[in-house]
VMD Tcl script that builds the backbone (N, CA, C; Angstrom):
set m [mol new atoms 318]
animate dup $m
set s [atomselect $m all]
$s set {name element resname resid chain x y z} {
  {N N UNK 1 A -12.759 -10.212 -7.866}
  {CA C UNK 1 A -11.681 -10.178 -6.903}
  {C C UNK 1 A -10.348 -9.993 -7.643}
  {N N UNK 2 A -9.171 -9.721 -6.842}
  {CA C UNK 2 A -8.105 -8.950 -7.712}
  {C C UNK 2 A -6.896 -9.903 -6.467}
  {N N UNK 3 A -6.745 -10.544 -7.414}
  {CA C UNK 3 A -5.104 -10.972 -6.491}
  {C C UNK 3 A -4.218 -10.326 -6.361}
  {N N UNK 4 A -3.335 -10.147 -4.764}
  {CA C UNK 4 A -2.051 -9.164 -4.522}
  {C C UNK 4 A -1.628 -10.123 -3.656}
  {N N UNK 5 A -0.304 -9.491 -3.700}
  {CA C UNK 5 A 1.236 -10.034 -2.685}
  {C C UNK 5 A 0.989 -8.779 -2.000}
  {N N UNK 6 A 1.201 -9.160 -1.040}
  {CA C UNK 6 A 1.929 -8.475 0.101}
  {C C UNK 6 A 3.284 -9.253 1.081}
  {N N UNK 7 A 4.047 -8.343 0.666}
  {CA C UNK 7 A 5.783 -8.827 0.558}
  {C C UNK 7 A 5.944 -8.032 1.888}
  {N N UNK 8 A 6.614 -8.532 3.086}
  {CA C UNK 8 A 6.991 -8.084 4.299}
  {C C UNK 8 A 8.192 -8.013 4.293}
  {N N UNK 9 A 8.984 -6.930 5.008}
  {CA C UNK 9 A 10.331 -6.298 4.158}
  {C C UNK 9 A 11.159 -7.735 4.230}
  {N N UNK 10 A 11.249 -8.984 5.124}
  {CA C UNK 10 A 12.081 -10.328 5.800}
  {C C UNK 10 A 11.696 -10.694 4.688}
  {N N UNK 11 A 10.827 -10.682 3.683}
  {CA C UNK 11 A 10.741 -11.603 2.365}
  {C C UNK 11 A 9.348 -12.489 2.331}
  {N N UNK 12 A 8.664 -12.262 3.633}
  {CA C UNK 12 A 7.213 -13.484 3.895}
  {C C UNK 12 A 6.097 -12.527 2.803}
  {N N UNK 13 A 5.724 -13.567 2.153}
  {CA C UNK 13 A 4.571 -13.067 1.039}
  {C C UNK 13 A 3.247 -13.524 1.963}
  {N N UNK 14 A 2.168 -12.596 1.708}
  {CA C UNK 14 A 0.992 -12.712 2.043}
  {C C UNK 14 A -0.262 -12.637 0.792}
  {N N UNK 15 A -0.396 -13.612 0.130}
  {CA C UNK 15 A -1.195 -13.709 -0.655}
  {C C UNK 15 A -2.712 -13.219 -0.409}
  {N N UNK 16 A -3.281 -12.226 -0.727}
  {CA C UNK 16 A -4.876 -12.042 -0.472}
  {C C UNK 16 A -5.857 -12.004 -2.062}
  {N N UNK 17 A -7.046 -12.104 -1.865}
  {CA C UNK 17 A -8.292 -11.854 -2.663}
  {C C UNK 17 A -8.884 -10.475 -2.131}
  {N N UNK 18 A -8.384 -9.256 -3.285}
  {CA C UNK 18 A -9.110 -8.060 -2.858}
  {C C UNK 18 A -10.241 -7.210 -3.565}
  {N N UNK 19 A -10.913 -6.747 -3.015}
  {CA C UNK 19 A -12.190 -6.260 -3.875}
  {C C UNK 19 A -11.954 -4.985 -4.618}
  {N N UNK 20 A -12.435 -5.222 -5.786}
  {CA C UNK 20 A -11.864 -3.821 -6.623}
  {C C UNK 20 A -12.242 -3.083 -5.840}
  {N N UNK 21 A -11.988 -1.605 -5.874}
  {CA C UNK 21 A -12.800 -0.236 -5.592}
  {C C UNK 21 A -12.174 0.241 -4.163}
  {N N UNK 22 A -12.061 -0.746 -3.536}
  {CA C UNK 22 A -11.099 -0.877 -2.295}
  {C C UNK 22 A -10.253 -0.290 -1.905}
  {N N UNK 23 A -9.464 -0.087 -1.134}
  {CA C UNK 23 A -8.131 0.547 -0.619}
  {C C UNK 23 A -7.026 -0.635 -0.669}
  {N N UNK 24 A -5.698 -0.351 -0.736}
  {CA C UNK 24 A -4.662 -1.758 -0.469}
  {C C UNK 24 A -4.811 -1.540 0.673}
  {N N UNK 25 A -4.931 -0.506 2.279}
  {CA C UNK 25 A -5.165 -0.766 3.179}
  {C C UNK 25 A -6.172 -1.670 3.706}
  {N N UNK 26 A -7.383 -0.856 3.004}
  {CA C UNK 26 A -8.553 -1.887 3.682}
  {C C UNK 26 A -7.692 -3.442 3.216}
  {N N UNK 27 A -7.703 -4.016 2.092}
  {CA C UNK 27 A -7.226 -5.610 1.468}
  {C C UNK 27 A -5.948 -5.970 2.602}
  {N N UNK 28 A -5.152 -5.220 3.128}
  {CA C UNK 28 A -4.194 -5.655 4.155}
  {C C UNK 28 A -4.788 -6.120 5.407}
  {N N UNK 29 A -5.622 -4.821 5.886}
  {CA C UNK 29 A -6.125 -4.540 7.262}
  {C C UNK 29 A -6.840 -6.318 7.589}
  {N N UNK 30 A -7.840 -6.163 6.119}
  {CA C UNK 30 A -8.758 -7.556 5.887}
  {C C UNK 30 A -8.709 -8.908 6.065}
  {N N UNK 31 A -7.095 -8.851 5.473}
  {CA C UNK 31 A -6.504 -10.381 5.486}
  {C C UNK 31 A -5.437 -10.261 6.611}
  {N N UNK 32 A -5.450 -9.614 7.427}
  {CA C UNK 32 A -4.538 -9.835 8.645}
  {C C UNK 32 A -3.043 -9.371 8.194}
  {N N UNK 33 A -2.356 -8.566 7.431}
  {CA C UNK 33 A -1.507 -8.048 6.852}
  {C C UNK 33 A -0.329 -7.657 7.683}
  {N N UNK 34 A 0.708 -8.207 8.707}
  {CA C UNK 34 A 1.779 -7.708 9.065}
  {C C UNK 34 A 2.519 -6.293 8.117}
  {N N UNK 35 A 2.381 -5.248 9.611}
  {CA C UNK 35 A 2.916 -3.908 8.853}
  {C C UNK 35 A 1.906 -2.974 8.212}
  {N N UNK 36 A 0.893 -2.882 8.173}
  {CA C UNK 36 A -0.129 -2.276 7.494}
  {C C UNK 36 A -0.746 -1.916 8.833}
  {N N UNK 37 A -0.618 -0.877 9.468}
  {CA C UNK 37 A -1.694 -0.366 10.356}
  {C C UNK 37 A -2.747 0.362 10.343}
  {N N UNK 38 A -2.465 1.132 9.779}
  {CA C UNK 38 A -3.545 2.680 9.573}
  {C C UNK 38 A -4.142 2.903 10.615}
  {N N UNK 39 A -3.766 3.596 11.253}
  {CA C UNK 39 A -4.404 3.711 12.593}
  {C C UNK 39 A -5.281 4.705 12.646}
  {N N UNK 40 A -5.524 5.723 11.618}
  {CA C UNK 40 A -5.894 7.405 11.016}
  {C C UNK 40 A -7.273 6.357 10.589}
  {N N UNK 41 A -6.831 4.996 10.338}
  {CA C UNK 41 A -8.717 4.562 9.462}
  {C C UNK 41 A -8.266 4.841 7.989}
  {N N UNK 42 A -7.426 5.619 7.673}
  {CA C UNK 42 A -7.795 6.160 6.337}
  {C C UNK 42 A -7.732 7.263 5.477}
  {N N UNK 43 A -7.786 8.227 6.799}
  {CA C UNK 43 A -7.863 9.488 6.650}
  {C C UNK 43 A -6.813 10.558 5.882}
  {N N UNK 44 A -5.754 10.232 5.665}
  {CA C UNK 44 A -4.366 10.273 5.192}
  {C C UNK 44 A -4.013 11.298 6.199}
  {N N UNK 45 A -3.794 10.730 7.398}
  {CA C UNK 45 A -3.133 11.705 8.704}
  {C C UNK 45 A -2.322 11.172 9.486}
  {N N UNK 46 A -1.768 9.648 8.639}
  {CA C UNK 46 A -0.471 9.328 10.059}
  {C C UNK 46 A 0.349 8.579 9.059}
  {N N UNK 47 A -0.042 7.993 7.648}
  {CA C UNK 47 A 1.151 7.371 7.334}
  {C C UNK 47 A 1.711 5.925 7.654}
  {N N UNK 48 A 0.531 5.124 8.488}
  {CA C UNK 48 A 1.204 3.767 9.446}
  {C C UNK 48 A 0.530 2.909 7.971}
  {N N UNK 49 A 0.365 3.103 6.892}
  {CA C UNK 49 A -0.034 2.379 5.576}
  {C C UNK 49 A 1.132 2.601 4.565}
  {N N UNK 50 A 2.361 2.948 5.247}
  {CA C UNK 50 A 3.146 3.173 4.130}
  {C C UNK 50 A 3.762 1.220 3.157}
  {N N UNK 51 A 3.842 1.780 1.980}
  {CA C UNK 51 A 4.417 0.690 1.596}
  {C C UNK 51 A 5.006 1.099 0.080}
  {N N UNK 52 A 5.265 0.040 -0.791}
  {CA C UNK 52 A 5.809 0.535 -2.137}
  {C C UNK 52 A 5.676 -0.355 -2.605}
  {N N UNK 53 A 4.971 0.516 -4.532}
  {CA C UNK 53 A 4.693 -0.024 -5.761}
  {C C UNK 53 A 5.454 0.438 -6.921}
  {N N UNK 54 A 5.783 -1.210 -7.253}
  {CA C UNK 54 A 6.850 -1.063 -8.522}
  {C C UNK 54 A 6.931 0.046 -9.517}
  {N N UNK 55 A 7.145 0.684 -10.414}
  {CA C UNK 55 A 6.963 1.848 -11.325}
  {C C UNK 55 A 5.905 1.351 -11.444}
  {N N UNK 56 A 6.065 0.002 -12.713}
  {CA C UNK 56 A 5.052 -0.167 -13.889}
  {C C UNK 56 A 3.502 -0.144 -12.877}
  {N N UNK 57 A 3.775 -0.746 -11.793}
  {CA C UNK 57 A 2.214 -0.499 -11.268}
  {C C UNK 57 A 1.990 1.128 -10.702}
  {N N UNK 58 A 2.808 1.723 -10.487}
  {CA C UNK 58 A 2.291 2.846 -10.526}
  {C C UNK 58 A 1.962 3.486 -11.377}
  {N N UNK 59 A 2.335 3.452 -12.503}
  {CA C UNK 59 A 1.984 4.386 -13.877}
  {C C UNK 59 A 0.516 3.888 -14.362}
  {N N UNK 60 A 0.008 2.322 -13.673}
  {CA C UNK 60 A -1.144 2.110 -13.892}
  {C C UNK 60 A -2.580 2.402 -13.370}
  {N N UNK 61 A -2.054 3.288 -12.512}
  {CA C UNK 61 A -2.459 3.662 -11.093}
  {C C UNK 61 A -2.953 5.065 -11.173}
  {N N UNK 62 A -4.339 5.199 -10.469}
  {CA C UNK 62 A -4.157 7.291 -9.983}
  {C C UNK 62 A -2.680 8.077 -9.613}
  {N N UNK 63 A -2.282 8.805 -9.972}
  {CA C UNK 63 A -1.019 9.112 -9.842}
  {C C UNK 63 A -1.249 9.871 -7.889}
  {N N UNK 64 A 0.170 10.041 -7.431}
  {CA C UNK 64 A 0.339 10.320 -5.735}
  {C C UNK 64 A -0.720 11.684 -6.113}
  {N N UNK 65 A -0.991 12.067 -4.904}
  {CA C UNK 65 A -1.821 13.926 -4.803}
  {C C UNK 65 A -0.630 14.681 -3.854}
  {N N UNK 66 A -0.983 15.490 -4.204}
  {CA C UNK 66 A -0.276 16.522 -3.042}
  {C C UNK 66 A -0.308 16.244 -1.483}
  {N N UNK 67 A -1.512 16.024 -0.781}
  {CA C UNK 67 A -1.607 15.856 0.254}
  {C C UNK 67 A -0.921 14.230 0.951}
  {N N UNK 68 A -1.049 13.379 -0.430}
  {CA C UNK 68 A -0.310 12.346 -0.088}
  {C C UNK 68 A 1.460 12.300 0.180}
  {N N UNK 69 A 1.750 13.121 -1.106}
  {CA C UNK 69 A 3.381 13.727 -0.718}
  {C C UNK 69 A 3.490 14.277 0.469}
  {N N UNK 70 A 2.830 15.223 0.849}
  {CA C UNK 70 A 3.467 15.866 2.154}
  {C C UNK 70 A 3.152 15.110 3.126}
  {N N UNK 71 A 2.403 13.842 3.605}
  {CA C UNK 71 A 2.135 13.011 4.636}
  {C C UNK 71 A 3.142 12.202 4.774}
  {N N UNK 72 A 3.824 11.730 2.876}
  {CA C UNK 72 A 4.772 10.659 2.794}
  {C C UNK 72 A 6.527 11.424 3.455}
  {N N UNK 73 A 6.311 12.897 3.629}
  {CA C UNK 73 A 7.918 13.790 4.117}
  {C C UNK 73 A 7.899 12.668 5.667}
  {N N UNK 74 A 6.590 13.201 6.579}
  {CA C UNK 74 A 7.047 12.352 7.687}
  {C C UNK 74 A 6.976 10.579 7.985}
  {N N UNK 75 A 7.418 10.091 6.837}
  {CA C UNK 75 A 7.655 8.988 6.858}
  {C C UNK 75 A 9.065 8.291 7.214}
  {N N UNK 76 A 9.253 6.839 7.307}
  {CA C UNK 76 A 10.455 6.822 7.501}
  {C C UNK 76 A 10.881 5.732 6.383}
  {N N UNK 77 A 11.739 5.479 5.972}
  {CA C UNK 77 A 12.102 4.741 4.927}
  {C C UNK 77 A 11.408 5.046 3.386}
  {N N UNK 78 A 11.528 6.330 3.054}
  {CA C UNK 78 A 10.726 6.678 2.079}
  {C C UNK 78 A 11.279 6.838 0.961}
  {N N UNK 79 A 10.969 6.379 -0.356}
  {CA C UNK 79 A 11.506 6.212 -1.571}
  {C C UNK 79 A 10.606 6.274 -3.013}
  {N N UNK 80 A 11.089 6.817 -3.993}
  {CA C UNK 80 A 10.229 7.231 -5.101}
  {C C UNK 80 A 8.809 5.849 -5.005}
  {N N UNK 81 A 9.444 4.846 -5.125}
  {CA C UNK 81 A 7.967 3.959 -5.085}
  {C C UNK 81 A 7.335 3.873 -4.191}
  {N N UNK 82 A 7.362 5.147 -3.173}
  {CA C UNK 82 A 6.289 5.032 -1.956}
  {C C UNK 82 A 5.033 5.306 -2.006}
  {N N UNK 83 A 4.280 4.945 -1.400}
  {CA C UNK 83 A 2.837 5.213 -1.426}
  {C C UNK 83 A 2.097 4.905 -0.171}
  {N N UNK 84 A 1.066 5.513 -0.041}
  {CA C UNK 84 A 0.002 5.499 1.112}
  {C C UNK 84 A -1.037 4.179 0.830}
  {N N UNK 85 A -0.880 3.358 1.277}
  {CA C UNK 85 A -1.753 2.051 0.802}
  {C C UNK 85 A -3.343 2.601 0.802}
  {N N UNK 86 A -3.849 3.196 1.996}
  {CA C UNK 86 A -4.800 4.094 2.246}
  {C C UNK 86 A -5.767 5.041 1.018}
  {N N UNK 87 A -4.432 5.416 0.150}
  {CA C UNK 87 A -4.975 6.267 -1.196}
  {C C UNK 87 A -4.896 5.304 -2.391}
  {N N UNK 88 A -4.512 4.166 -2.545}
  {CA C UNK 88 A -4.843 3.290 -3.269}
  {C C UNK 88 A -5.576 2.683 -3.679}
  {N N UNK 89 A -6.720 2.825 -4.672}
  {CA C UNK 89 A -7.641 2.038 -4.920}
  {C C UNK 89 A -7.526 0.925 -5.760}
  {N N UNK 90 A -7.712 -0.234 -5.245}
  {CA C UNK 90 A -7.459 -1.570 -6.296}
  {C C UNK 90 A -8.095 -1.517 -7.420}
  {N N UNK 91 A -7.933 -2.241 -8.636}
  {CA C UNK 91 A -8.422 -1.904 -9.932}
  {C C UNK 91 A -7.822 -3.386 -10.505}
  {N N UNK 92 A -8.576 -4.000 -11.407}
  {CA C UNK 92 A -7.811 -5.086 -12.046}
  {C C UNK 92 A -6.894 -5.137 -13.093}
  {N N UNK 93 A -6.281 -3.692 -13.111}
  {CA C UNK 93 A -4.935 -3.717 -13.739}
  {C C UNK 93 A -4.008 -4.144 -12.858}
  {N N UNK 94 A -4.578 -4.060 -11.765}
  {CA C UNK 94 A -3.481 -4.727 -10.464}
  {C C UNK 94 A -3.505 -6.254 -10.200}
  {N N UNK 95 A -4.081 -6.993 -10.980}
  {CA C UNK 95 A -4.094 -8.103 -10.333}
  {C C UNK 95 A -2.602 -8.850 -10.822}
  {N N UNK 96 A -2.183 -9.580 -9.247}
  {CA C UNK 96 A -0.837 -10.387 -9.672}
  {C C UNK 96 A 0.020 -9.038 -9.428}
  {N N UNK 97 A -0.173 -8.303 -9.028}
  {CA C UNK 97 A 1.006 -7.208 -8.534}
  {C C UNK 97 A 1.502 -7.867 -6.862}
  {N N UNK 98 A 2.677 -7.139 -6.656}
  {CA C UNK 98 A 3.171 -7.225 -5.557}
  {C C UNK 98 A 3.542 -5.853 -5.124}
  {N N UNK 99 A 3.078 -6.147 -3.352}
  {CA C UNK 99 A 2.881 -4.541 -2.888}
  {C C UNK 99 A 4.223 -5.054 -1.766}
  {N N UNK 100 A 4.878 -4.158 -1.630}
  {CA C UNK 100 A 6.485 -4.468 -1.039}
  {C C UNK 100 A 6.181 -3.485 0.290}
  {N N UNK 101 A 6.714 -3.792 1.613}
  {CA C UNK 101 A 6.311 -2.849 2.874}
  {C C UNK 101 A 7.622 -2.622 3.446}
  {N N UNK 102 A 7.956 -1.908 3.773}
  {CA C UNK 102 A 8.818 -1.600 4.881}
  {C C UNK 102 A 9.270 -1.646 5.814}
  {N N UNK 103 A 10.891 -1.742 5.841}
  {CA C UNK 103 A 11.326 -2.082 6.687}
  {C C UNK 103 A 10.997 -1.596 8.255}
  {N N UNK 104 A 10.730 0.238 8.612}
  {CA C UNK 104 A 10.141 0.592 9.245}
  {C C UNK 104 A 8.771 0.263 9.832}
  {N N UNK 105 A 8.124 -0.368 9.353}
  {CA C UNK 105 A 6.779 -1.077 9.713}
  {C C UNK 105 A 6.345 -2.763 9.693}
  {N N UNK 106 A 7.325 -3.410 11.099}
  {CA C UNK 106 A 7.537 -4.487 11.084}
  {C C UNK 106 A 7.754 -4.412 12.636}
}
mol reanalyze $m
mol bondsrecalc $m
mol representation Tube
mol addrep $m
C-alpha cells in the first residue's frame, strides 16, 4: 500500500492507503475523495479528475501524453502541475506525496 494526501483546494487533507498499479482516481474515487469525479470512468474524455502534482513528484512519474494535454486545454484552473488523476498510476516512489485539487472541483 502507498500512502497519499489528498489536499482539497479549503486546505482539508484526506489521508488514504492506495494500491500500487492503480490510478490516483481510482485511490480518490475509493476513499470517498471530495472533488475527484471522473465521470468518463477513466477514459480520459472529460477531465472531472483534474488535480496537481508537485514538480519533484512529477519528474518521478510517467511523464503527461499528448492526449492528456489536449483534454487538460478544456480544463478550468489549469497549471503546469496539472494532471489527469485518471492517467496516474501510483508507484511507491509516491508514497507520502500530496496530491493538491482544485479550486474548480469543489
Amino acid at each position: 500500500m502507498v500512502r497519499l494526501t489528498f489536499l482539497e483546494h479549503d486546505g482539508k487533507a484526506h489521508v488514504v492507503e492506495a494500491v500500487e498499479g492503480e490510478t490516483l482516481m481510482r485511490a480518490a474515487l475509493d476513499n470517498n475523495v471530495p472533488g475527484i469525479v471522473g465521470e468518463c470512468g477513466g477514459e480520459l474524455a472529460c477531465a472531472t479528475c483534474h488535480c496537481y502534482l508537485d514538480t519533484a513528484l512529477s519528474e518521478a512519474i510517467e511523464p503527461i501524453g499528448n492526449d492528456e494535454t489536449a483534454m487538460l486545454e478544456g480544463a478550468l484552473d489549469v497549471t503546469r502541475e496539472s494532471r489527469l488523476s485518471c492517467q496516474v498510476l501510483i508507484s511507491k516512489r509516491m508514497e507520502g506525496a500530496t496530491v493538491r485539487l482544485p479550486l474548480s472541483q469543489t
